[in-house]
C-alpha positions as CSV (number, residue, x, y, z in Angstrom):
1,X,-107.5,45.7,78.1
2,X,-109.1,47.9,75.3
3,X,-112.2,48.4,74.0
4,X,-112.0,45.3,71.6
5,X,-111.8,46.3,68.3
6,X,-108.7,47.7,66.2
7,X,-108.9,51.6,66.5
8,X,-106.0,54.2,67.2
9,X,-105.7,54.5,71.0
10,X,-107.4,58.3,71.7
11,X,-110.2,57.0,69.7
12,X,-110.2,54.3,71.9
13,X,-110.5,56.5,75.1
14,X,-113.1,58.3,73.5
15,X,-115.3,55.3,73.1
16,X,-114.5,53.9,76.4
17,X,-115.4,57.1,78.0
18,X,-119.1,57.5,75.9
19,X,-119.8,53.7,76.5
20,X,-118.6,54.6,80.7
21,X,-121.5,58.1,80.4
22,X,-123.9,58.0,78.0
23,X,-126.6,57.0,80.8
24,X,-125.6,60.6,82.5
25,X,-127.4,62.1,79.4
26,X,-130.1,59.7,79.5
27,X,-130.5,61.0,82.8
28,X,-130.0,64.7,82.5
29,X,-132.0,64.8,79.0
30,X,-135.3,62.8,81.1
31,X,-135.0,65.2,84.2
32,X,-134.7,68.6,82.4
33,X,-137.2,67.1,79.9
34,X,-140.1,66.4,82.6
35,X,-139.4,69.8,84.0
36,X,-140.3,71.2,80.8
37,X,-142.7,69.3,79.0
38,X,-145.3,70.5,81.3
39,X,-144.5,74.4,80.8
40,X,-143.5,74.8,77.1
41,X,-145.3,73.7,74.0
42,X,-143.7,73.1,70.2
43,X,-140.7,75.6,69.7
44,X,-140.5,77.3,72.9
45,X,-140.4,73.4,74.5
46,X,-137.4,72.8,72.3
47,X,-136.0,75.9,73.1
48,X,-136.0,75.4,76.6
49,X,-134.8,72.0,76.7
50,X,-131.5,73.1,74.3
51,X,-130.9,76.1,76.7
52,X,-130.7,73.8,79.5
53,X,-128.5,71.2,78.3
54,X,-126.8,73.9,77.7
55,X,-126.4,75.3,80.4
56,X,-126.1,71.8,82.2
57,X,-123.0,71.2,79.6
58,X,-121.1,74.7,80.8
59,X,-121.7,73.5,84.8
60,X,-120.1,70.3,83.7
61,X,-117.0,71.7,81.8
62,X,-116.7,74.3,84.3
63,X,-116.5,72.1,87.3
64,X,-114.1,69.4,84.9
65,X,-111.7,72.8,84.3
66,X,-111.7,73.3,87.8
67,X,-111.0,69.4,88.9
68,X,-107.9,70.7,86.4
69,X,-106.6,73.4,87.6
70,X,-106.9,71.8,91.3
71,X,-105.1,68.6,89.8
72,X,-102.2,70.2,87.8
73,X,-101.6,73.3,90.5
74,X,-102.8,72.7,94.4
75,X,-102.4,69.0,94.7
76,X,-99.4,67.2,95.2
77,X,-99.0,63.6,94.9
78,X,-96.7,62.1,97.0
79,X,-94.6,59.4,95.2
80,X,-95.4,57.0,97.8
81,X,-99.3,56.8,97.9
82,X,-99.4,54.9,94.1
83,X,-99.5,52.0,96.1
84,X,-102.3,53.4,98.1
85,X,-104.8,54.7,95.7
86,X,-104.5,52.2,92.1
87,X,-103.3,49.4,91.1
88,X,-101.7,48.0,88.7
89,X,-99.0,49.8,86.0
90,X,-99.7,53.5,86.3
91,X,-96.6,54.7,84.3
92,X,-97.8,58.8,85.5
93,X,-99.2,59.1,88.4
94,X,-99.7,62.8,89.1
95,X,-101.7,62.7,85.1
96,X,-103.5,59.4,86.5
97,X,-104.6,61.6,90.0
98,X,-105.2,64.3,87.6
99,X,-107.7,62.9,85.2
100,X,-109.7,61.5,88.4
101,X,-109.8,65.1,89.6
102,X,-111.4,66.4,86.3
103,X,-113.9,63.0,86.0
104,X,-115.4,63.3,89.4
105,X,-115.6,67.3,89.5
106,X,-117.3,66.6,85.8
107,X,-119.8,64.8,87.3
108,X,-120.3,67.0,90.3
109,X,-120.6,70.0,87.8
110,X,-123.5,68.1,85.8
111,X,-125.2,67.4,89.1
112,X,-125.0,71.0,90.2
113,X,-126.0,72.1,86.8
114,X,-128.9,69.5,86.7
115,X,-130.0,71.5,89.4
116,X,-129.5,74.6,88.5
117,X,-130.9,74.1,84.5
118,X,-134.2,72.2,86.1
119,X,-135.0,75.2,88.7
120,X,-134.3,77.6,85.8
121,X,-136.6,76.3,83.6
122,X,-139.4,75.7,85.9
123,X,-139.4,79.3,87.2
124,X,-139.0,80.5,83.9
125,X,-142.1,78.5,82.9
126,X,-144.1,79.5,85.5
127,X,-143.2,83.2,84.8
128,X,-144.5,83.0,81.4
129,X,-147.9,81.7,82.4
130,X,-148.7,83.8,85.3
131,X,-147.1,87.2,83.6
């Protein structure tokens, strides 16, 4: 299994895992966008919208570093639940546990931070037109 073309394996991963989430950003980009577009004109609408990506992006990574941390330090995988939880050749389970840890608290993290960015901007919006 691969991604179909003749490219060096992290590559690989990389495109596997942009082709698996670019619909996230599609998602993020039209929610904080509507929450904006409303409030904010020329520059200041641009502004806005880059601030809370970016702030949507540091939810995300934060979350993904925690999904680490929890993955590598606080949970232990058994030997014997492989059998329970994947299939197939996992050569590294605890790493294969791991990286399922980081992608889901990822996700979590862009959720929370969809949130959090969207509220942000709207009461920032509001603020500048009622002083």
């Amino acid at each position: 299994m691969g991604v179909g073309i003749a490219v060096p394996y992290r590559l690989g991963v990389a495109f596997v895992g942009f082709y698996a989430t670019w619909w996230v950003g599609l998602i993020v980009g039209a929610v904080i966008g509507s929450s904006a577009v409303f409030l904010y004109t020329g520059s200041a609408l641009r502004h806005m919208i880059v601030k809370a990506l970016g702030l949507n992006l540091l939810f995300a990574i934060t979350f993904a570093f925690v999904g680490f941390v929890a993955g590598k330090y606080f949970i232990n995988v058994p030997a014997n639940i492989g059998g329970a939880i994947v299939t197939g050749d996992i050569m590294d389970l605890e790493s294969f546990v791991n990286v399922g840890l980081i992608h889901y608290a990822s996700y979590i993290g862009g959720l929370v931070g969809l949130v959090v960015a969207s509220i942000w901007v709207i009461r920032r919006g509001l603020k500048l037109m009622h002083g």
